[in-house]
N, C-alpha and C positions, 0 to 999 in steps of 0.2 A: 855766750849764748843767752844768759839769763839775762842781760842787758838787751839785748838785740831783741827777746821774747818782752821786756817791761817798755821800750821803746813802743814797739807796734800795738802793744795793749794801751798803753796810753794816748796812741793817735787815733786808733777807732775812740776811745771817751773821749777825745777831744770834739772829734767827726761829729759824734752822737750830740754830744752837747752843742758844740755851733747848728746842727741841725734844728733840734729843740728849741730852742732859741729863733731861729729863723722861718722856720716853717710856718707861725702865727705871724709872722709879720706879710709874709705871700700871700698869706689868706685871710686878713682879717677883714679888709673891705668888701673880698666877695662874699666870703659869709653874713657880712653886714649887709649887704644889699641884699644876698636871697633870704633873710629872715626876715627884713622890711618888705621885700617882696610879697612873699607867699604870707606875711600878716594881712597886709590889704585886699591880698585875692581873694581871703578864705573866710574873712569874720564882717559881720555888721557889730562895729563895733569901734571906739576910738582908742587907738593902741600906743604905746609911747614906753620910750625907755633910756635915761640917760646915757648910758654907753655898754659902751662891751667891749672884754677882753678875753684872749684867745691865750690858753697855754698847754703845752706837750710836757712840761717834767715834772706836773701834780698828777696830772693826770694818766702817763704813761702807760699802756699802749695809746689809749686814747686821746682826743683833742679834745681842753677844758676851753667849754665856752662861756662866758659868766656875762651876764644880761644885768646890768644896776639899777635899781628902781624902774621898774620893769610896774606899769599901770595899762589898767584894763578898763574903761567906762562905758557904759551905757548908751544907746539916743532912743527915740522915741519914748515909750513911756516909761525907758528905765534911766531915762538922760539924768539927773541924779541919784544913781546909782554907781560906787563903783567896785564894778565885781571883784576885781583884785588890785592889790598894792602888794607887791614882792619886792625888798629889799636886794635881795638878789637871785637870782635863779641859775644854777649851772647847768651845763648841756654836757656830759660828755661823750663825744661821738669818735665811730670810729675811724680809725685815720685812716685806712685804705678806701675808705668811701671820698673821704676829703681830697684826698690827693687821683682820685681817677675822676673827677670834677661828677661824679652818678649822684645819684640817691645819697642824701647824707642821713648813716643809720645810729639813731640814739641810741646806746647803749646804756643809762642811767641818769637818771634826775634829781634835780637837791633843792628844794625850796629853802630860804634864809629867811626867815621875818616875815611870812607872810600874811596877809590879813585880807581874809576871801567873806565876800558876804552873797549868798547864794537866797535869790528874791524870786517868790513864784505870788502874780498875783492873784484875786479871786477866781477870775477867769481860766484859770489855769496857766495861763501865759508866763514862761521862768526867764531871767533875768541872763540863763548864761545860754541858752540857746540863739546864740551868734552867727555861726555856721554858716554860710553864703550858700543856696539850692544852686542847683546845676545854671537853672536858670540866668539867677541872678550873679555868678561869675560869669556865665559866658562860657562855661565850659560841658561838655558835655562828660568829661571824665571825671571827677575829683580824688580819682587816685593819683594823679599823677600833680605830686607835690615835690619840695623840693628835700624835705624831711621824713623819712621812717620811722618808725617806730621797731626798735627791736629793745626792747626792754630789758633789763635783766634786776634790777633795781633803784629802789625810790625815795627822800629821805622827806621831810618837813623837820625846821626848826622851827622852835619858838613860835610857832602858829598863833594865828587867831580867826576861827569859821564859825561863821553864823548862817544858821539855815532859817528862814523865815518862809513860811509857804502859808497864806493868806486863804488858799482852799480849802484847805485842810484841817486849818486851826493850828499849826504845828508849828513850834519853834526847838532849836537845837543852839547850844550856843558850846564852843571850846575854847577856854583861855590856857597856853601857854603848853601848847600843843609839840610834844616830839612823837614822830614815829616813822618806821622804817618800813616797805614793804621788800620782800625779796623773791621774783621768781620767774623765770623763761618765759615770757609774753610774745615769742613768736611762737610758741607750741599751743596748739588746740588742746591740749590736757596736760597740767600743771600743777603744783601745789604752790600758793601763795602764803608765803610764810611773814606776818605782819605782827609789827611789837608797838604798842602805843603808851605813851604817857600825858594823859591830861590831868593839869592842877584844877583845874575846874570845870566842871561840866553840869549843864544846866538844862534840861529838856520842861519844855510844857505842852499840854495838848488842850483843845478844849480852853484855854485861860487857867487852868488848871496846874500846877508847878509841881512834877511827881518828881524830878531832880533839881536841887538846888546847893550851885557852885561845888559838886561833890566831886571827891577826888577818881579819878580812874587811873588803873594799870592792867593791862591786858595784852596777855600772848594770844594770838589767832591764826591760827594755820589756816588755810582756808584752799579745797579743792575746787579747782576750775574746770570746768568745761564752755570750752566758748561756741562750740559750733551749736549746744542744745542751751547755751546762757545760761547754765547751772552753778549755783555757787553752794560747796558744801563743805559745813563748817567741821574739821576735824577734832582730833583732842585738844582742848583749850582750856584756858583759865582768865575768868575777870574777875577785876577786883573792884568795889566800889567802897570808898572808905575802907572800915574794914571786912567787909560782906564780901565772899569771894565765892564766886559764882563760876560753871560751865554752862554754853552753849551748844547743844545738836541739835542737827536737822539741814536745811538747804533752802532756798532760795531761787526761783526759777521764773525766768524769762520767757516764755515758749513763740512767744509772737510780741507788737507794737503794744497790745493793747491788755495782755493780761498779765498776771505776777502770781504764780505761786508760791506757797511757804507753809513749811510745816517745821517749827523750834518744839523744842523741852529745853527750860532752864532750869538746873539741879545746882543746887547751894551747895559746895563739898565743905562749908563750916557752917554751923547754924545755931553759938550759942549767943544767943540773943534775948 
């Protein structure tokens, strides 16, 4: 009997594994085509990306999609500009999406080496607003993609983001960026639980340099509400060199055009 039980237990792993195995090779052209696809419908913007590979046993349940230098550039007046270089970018989506040919829903994201430069000019005009209007796809829907968004978690390695905004006066720079975020992005009310490490971090405002190449480490829980665009910051700790600091208060969206915010930042060490 215990033969005959190790027998059929090893043909389903066998099953599971030839499956694994096989399932990315069914699929890898079509997911190649409809991510070539719905890039061009949806962005002004020159997109490129040396290959992709599809796997089920890193990723299990889900299907690992992995995009290799994965480049994002510019035209018009941002034609050099480019807004991302990603080493590599993983997708992992859910398999029962994949395999009923619907909506392919992401379940999590991993940026590898990425190097994001985020350009807003004087005029206010920013660099990543790409975005094709209903118009100018030709479509009157633009929910109807071939990718969802069901999030659940987010990682960045080894970053590097530079925010330059020319209106404002404003620069942000991060070298060697890890951080995770983690939390249900299809619920309207959520807590967003984010951990960041930056070896260096650099803000200026004004031409003025009130951060320079300084260390950060920071827990940030962060509640969400997306229906009122509310973002509020829970119990937390950042650290800057040795300066460790708390964040409360919120952050709010209410419409296109306005932003409010009400912080307290409290040192929970202060000998200095």
């Amino acid at each position: 009997m215990f033969k005959k039980v190790s027998i059929i237990i090893l043909s389903i792993f066998i099953i599971f594994f030839a499956a694994a195995l096989a399932i990315p090779v069914f699929f890898k052209k079509e997911i190649d085509a409809k991510i070539k696809s719905t890039i061009n419908k949806s962005v002004n913007a020159k997109v490129d990306f040396k290959d992709l590979d599809l796997s089920l046993i890193s990723s299990f349940p889900n299907l690992g999609i992995k995009i290799n230098d994965l480049t994002i550039i510019g035209i018009d007046s941002f034609v050099k500009d480019t807004l991302a270089n990603v080493k590599q970018l993983q997708l992992n989506v859910n398999l029962l999406s994949v395999v009923k040919g619907e909506t392919y829903q992401i379940k999590s994201v991993n940026l590898s080496q990425p190097n994001i430069f985020a350009h807003v000019l004087k005029n206010g005009k920013a660099n990543w607003d790409i975005i094709k209007t209903d118009s100018a796809s030709g479509s009157g829907d633009t929910s109807k993609t071939a990718f969802k968004v069901a999030l659940q978690k987010y990682t960045i390695e080894n970053g590097k983001i530079v925010y330059d905004d020319a209106s404002l006066g404003f620069f942000m720079g991060l070298e060697n960026l890890n951080h995770t975020g983690k939390g249900d992005f299809t619920q309207d009310l959520f807590t967003l639980k984010t951990q960041s490490d930056v070896e260096k971090l650099t803000v200026k405002y004004g031409g003025i340099p009130y951060l320079n190449k300084v260390k950060l480490d920071a827990e940030l829980p962060i509640d969400i509400d997306m229906k009122n665009m509310k973002f509020t910051f829970a119990e937390n700790k950042i650290k800057l060199n040795k300066l460790i600091l708390s964040a409360i208060g919120y952050l709010a969206m209410p419409n296109d055009k306005d932003m409010v915010m009400d912080f307290k930042f409290d040192a929970k060490q202060s000998e200095l």
